[in-house]
Legacy VTK file of the C-alpha trace (Angstrom):
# vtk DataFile Version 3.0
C-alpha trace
ASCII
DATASET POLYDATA
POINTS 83 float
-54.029 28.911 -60.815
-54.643 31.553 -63.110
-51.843 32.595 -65.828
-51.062 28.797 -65.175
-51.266 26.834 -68.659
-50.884 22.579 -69.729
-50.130 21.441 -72.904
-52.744 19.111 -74.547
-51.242 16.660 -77.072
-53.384 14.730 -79.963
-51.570 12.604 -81.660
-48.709 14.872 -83.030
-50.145 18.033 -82.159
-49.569 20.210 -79.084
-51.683 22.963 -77.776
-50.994 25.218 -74.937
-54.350 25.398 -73.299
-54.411 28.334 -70.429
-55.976 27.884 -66.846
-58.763 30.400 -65.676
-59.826 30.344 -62.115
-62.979 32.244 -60.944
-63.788 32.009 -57.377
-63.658 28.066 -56.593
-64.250 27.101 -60.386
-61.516 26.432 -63.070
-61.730 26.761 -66.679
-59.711 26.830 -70.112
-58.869 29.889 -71.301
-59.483 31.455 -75.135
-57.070 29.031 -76.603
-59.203 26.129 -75.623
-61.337 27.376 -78.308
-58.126 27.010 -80.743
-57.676 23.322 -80.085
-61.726 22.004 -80.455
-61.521 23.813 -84.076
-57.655 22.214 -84.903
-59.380 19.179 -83.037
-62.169 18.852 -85.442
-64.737 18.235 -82.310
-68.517 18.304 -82.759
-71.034 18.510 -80.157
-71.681 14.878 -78.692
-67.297 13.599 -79.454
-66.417 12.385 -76.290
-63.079 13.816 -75.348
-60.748 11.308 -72.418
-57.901 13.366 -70.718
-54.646 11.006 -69.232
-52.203 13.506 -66.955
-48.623 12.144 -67.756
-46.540 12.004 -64.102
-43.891 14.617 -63.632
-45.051 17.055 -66.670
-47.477 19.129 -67.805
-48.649 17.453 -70.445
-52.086 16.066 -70.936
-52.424 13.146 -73.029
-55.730 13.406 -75.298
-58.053 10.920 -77.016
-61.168 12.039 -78.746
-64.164 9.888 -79.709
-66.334 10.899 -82.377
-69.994 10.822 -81.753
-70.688 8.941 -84.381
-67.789 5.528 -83.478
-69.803 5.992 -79.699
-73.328 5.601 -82.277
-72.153 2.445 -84.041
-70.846 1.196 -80.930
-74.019 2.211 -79.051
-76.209 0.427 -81.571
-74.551 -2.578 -82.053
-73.953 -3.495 -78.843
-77.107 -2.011 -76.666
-74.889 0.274 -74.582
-71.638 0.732 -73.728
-70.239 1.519 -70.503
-67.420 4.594 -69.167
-64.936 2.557 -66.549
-63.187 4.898 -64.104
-60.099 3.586 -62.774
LINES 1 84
83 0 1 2 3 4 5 6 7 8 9 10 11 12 13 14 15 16 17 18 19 20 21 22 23 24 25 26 27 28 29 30 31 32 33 34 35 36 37 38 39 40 41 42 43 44 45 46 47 48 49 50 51 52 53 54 55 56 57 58 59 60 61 62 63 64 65 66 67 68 69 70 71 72 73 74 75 76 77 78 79 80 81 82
């Protein structure tokens, strides 16, 4: 898997995020780095990743930690739902 790469989109914005493998494990390479910075993410944003059939694109949808906050204190608790 190494050398392999995916392309993460956001909205209008692609990034082409590289694949690492060490021993068993996987991981994004340097450029993952790139798109959390271009991404605006903070510690806590909850980020959902939807793999599109026949590509290698990877749809992305980031939550900010402070939507899941509101959302959290208004309603109690809110639940992830893993289909």
């Amino acid at each position: 898997m190494n050398g392999q790469s995916i392309k993460l989109k956001l909205m209008r914005s692609t990034w082409n995020i590289e694949i690492l493998r060490k021993g068993e494990n996987c991981y994004f390479g340097p450029s993952w780095f790139t798109f959390c910075k271009e991404a605006k993410l903070e510690v806590n944003d909850l980020v959902v990743f939807q793999t599109e059939v026949d590509t290698d694109e990877v749809l992305v949808c980031v939550y900010k930690e402070q939507e899941l906050s509101r959302t959290r204190q208004a309603s109690g608790t809110y639940y992830m739902i893993y289909l």
